[in-house]
N, C-alpha and C positions, 0 to 999 in steps of 0.2 A: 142345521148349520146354515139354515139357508133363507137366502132375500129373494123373493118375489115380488114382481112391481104390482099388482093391484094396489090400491091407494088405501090401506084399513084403516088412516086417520079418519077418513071420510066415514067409514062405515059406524066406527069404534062411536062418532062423536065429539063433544068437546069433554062434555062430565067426568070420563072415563081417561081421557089422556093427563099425564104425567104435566103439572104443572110450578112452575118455581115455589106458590106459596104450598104446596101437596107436597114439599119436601122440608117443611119445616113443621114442626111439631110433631113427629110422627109416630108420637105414642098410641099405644090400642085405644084409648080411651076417644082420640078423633075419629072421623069418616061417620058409618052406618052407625046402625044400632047397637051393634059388636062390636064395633073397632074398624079399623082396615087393614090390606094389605097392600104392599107397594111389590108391584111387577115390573122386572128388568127383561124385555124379550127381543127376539128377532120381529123384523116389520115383517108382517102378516102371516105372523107365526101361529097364529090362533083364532080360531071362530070366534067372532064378538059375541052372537048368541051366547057361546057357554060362559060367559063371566059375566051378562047379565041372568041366567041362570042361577050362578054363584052366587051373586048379590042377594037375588030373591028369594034361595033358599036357603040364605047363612045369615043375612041379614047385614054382611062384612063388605064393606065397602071394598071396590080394586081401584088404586090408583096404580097407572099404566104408563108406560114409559115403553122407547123403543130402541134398539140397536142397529145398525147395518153391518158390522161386525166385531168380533171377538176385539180387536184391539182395538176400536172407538170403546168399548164397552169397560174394559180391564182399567182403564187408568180413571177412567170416573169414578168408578168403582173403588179402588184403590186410594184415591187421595180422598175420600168422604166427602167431596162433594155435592152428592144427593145418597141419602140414606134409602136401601131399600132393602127387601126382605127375600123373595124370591127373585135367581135370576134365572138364565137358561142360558148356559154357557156349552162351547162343546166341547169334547175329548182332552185335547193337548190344552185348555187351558183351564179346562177343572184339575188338572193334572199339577199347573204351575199355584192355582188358588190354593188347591192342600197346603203345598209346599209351600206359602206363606202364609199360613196359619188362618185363610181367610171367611173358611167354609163351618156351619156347626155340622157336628154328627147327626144324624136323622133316627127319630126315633120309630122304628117302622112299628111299632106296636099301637102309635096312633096314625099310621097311614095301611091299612088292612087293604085298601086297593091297591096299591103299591105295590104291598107284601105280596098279593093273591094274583094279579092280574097278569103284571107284566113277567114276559116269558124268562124262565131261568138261562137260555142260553145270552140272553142282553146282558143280565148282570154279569151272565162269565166275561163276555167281551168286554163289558164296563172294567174289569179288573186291571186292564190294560193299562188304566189310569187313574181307576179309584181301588185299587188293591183288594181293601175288605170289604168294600162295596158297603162303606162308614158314611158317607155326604153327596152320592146323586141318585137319582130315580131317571132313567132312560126316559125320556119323550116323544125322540124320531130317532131314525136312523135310517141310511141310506149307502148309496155304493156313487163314485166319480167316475163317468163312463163319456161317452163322444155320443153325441147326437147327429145324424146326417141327413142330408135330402137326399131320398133315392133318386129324383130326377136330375139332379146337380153332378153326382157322383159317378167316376166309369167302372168305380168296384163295389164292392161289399165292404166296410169301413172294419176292421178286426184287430188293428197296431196304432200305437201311439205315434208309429213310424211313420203314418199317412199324414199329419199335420206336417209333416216337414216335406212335403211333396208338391212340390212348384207347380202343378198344376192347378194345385189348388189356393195360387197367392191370392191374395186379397180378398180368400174367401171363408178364413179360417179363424174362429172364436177363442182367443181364452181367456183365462180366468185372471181379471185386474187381483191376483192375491199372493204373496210370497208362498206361503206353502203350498197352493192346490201348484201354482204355474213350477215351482220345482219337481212337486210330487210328477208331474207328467214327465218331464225330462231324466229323474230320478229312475223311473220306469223304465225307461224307454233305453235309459244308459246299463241297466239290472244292477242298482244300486237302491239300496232298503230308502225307505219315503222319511226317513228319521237320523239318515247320515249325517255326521259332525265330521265325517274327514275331507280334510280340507282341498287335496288333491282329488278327490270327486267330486265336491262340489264346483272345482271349477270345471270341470269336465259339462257340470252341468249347466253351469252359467253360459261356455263356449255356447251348449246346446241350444239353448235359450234366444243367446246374440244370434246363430246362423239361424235358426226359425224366422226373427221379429221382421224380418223384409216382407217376409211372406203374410203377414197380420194383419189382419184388418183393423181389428179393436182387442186391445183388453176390456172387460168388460166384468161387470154384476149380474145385476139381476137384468141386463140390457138383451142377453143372452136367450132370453125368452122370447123375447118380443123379433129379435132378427131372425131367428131361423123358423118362426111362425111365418111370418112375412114374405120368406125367400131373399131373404136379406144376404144370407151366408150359408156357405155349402156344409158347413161341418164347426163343431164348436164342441169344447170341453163343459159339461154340464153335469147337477146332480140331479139321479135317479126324481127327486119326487115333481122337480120342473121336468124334467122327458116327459112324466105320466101326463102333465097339464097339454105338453104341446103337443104331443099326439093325438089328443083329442079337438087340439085346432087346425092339426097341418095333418092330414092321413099318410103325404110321403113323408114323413120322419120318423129314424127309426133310431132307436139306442143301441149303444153294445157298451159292455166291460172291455177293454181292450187284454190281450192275450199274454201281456207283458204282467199285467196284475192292478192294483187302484187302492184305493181310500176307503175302507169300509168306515162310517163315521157313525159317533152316536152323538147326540145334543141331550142336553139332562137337568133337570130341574134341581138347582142347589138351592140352600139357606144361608143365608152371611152369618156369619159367625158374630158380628154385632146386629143380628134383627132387631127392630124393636116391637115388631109382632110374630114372634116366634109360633105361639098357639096359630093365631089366622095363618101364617105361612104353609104349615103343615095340612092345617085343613083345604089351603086351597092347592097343592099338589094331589092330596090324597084325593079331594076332588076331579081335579083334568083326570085321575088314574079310573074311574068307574068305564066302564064298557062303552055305558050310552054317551057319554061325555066323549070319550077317549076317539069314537067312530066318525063322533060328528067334525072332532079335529083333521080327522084322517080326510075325510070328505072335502072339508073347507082345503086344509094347505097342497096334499097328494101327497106328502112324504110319508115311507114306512111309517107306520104304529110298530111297537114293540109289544102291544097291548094283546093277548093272547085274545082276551072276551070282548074287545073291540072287533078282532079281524071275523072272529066268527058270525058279529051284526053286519056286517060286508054283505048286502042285500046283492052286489053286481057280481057274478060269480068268476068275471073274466079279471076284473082288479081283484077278488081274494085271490085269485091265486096265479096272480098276476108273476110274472119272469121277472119284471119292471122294478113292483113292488114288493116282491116276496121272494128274492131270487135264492136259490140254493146256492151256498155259498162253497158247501166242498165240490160245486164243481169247477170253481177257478182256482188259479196257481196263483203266489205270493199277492196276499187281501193281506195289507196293511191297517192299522190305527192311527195315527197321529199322536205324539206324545211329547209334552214338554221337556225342550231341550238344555235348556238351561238359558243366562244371560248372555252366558259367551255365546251359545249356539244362537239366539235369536239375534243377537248383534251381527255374527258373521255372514247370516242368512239374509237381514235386512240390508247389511254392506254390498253381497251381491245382486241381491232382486234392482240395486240403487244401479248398480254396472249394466244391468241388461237393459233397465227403463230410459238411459242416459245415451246409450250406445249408437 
């Protein structure tokens, strides 16, 4: 679910990126020697290596495309303006794709890595939002925790409660997004991260408004780079950016907060009008192979779901990493994100508008 600013246009190339005339004609019969497939992803969601890889051993051309998030992504998508075949959408909004007819069923008989690799409790959590677990294959998945400077800070960082702690104005990150910046407030009020009632919500907006004095920034992927820095004492972050920064800043430490979070999964769908269905498939079932699967893990930090990926996990501190691999029955109320309907995402964007404005 998630943006990291390394620059992967840079790395990816020109060839490989998503280009206006790359969206027309996009029958199999163009690209490589096979055909092609057109990928819709998050920016620097995946090793370049492995889709030159892909190319080399499928002979199927990737044209490539990129998102910064779910709702830049959803209305492209939606009106047909660029035709693609694979996206990688997350939870709550493969949830709302079903519901508009926009995904095809996957045939896991021609994706054996798929079927074989990734761990059965992902697809149970997938159920959450793909029911029969009929249209995604898991990718990443992660948990929304607080990241802090132990030198910045005069406690142990444990409640969602400590962002709204004046001592730490002007030193405090979150998330530029309607649902993670409710999901916090959500928590913190003990109200489920998928509430439609309308008198909690404002509870939570209030919550939101008394926080923003105290803010520095709403923020992306910007999140990274300031608490690397010592820019800010403490910010709302996902699990697989913690793993990167701790390995730039040694005082930074993560936690779940105690109130509970966002356990998230991101997943590889098929449009329901692909025009390379065949190359689609093969290149999901592709990323889904072990040695493929690791070297993603490696490139971006977030969870793999990938069973015989984590086992190639040569570092033995990241397999079995807290960070990355955290055990999940030891926290209380781990939420999913799930599509709320039009009413609900209107009411939610109505508020997020009261707290940005306020």
């Amino acid at each position: 679910m998630k943006m990291i600013n390394r620059k992967i246009a840079l790395l990816l190339g020109g060839t490989m990126l998503l280009s206006a005339a790359g969206l027309t004609g996009c029958g199999s019969s163009g690209g490589g020697e096979n055909g092609q497939v057109i990928v819709y992803n998050w920016g620097e969601y995946i090793d370049p290596d492995t889709i030159d890889m892909f190319e080399e051993e499928t002979g199927i051309k990737v044209v490539y495309d990129e998102f910064e998030t779910n709702e830049v992504m959803y209305p492209k998508v939606e009106s047909g303006a660029a035709s693609y075949d694979v996206i990688c959408p997350s939870d709550y909004m493969i949830s709302k794709m079903i519901e508009k007819d926009m995904l095809a069923e996957i045939n896991f008989d021609n994706l054996p890595n798929a079927r074989d690799n990734i761990g059965a409790q992902y697809y149970e959590q997938s159920r959450g939002f793909d029911p029969e677990n009929k249209y995604s294959v898991p990718y990443c998945w992660g948990t929304v925790g607080i990241l802090y400077n132990k030198t910045m800070v005069e406690e142990p960082i444990t409640s969602w409660a400590q962002l709204w702690d004046e001592k730490y104005a002007d030193n405090i990150l979150m998330q530029d997004s309607v649902r993670d910046a409710f999901m916090v407030a959500e928590k913190l009020n003990g109200f489920s991260m998928n509430t439609t009632d309308p008198a909690e919500l404002e509870t939570v907006k209030n919550s939101l408004i008394e926080q923003k004095p105290l803010v520095q920034a709403y923020v992306i992927d910007q999140v990274r780079d300031k608490m690397i820095g010592g820019e800010a004492a403490i910010g709302v972050i996902y699990s697989g950016e913690a793993i990167y920064t701790q390995r730039e800043n040694a005082d930074l430490e993560y936690v779940i907060p105690e109130e509970g979070t966002n356990v998230w999964i991101d997943s590889w769908v098929i449009l329901k009008d692909s025009p390379n269905r065949e190359n689609a498939e093969k290149f999901i079932d592709f990323m889904c192979r072990g040695d493929i699967a690791v070297k993603n893990f490696e490139y971006i930090t977030y969870s793999t779901p990938n069973d015989a990926a984590r086992e190639l996990i040569e570092d033995e501190d990241i397999r079995n990493s807290e960070i990355a691999f955290p055990d999940l029955s030891e926290y209380n109320n781990l939420e999913t994100f799930i599509y709320l309907g039009e009413d609900g995402d209107a009411l939610y964007n109505e508020l997020w508008k009261e707290v940005k404005s306020n």
